[in-house]
C-alpha positions as protocol buffer text, in pm:
chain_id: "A"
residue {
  index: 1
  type: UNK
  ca { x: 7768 y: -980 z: -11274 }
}
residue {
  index: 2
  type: UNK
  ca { x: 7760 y: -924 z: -10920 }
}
residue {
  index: 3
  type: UNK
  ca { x: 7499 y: -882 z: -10609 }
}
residue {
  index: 4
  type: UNK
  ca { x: 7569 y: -468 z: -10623 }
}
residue {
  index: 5
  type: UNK
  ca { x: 7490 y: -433 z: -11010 }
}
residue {
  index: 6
  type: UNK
  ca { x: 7161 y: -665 z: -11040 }
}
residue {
  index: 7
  type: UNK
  ca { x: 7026 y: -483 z: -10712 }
}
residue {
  index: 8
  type: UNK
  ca { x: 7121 y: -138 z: -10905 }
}
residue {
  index: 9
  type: UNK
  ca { x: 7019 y: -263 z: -11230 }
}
residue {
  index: 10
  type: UNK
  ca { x: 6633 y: -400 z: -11056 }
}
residue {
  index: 11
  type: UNK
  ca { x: 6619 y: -81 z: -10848 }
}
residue {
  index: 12
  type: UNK
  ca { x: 6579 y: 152 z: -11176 }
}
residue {
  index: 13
  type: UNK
  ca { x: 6366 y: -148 z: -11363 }
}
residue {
  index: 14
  type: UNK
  ca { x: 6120 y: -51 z: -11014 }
}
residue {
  index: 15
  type: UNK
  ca { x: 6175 y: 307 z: -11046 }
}
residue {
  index: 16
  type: UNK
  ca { x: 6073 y: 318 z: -11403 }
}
residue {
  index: 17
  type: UNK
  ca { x: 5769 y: 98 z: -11335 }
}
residue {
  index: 18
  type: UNK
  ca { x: 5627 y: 285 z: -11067 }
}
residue {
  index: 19
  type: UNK
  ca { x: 5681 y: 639 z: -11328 }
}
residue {
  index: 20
  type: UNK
  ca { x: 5492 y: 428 z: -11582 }
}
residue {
  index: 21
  type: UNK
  ca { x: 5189 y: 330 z: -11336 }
}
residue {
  index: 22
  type: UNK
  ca { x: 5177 y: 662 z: -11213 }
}
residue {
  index: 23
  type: UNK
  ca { x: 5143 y: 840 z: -11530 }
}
residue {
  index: 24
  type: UNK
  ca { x: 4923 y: 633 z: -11723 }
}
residue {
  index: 25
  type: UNK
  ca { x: 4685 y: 663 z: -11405 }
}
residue {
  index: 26
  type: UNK
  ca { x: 4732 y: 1005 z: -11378 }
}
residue {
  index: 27
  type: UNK
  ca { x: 4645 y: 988 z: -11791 }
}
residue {
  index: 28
  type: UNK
  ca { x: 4366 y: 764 z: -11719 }
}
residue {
  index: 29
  type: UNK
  ca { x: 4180 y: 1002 z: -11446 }
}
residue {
  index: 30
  type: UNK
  ca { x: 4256 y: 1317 z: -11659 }
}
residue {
  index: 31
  type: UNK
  ca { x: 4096 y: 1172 z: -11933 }
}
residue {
  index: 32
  type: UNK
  ca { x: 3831 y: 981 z: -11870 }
}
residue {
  index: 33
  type: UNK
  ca { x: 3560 y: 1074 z: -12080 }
}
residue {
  index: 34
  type: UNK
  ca { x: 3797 y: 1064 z: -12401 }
}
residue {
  index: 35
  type: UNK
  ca { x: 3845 y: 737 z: -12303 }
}
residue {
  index: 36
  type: UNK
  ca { x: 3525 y: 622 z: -12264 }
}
residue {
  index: 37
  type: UNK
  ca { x: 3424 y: 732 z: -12532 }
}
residue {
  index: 38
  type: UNK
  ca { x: 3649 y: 580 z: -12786 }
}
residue {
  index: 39
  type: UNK
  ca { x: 3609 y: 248 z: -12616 }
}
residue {
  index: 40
  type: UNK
  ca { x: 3263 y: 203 z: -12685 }
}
């Protein structure tokens, strides 16, 4: 395994992260009050 494919391979590992983090606060903020209100 070189330098090229573990920069590719951590490039997409940051991609997806960022999706992930953006989405579930997107999720969070849309929904707040459902979630609220389950958690209690």
């Amino acid at each position: 395994m070189n330098i090229q494919a573990l920069t590719r391979f951590f490039m997409w590992c940051t991609i997806i992260n960022a999706g992930l983090l953006v989405f579930s606060a997107v999720m969070f903020m849309s929904a707040q009050d459902f979630v609220y209100s389950r958690a209690c």
